[in-house]
C-alpha positions as CSV (number, residue, x, y, z in Angstrom):
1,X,35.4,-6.0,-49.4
2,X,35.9,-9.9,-50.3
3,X,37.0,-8.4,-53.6
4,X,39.2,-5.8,-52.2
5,X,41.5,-6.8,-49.3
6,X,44.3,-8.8,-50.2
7,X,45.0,-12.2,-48.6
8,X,47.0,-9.8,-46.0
9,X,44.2,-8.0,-44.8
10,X,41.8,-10.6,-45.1
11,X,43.4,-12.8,-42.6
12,X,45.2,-10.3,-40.3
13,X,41.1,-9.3,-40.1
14,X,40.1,-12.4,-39.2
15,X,42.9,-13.0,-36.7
16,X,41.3,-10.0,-35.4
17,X,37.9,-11.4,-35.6
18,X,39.2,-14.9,-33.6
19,X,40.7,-12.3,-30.9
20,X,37.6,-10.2,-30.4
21,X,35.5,-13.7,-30.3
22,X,38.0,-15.2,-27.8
23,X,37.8,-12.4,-25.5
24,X,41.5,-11.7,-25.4
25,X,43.1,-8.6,-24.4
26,X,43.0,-5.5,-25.8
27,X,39.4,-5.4,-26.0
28,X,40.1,-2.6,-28.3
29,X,42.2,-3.5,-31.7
30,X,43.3,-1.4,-34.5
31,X,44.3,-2.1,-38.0
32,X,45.7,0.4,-40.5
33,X,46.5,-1.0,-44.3
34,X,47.1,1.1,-47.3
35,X,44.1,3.3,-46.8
36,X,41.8,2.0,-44.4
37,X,41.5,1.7,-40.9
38,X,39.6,-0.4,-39.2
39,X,38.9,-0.4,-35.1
40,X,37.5,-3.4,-33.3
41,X,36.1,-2.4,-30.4
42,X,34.6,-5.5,-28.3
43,X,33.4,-3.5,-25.2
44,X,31.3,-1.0,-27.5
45,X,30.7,-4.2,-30.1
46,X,31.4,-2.1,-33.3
47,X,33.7,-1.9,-36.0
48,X,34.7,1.1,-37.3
49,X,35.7,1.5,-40.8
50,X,37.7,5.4,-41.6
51,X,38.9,5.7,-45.3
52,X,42.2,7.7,-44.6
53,X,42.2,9.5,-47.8
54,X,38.5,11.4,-47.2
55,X,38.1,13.2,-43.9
56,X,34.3,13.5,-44.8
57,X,31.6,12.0,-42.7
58,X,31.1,9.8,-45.7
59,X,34.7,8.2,-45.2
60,X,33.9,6.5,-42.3
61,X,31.2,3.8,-41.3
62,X,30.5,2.0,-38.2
63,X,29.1,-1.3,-38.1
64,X,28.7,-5.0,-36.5
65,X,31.5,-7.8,-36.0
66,X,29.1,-10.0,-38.4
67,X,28.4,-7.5,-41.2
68,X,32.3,-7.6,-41.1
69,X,32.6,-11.1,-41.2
70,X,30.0,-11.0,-43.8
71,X,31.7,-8.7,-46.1
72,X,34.7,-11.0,-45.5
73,X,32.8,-13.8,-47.4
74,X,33.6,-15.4,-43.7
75,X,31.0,-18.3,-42.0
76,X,29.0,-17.2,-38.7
77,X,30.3,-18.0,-35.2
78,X,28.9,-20.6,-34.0
């Protein structure tokens, strides 16, 4: 992913990231680019990545706030 997403994405996902971390409100965010989705949830603490071209249970993946900011090439909170 730190090859893939554009500048864009990178840092409208990490505005994401800082929201989630801060606690703001929603608690649940949502973020639709070309062809992926992704869903922040903070309450459930997941991130759920849905490729919108395969409808396949292979075209979507749930995971952890820092395996996303990991894949982002971002540092750990603190």
């Amino acid at each position: 992913m730190a090859e893939d997403c554009t500048a864009y994405e990178r840092a409208a996902l990490l505005g994401a990231i800082e929201h989630w971390e801060a606690g703001r409100q929603p608690a649940r965010q949502q973020l639709t680019f070309n062809r992926f989705e992704f869903t922040l949830d903070a309450e459930q603490g997941t991130v759920l990545l849905e490729d919108v071209l395969d409808a396949t249970d292979l075209g979507s993946e749930v995971f952890s706030l820092e395996e996303l900011r990991s894949a982002l090439g971002a540092a750990p909170s603190a």
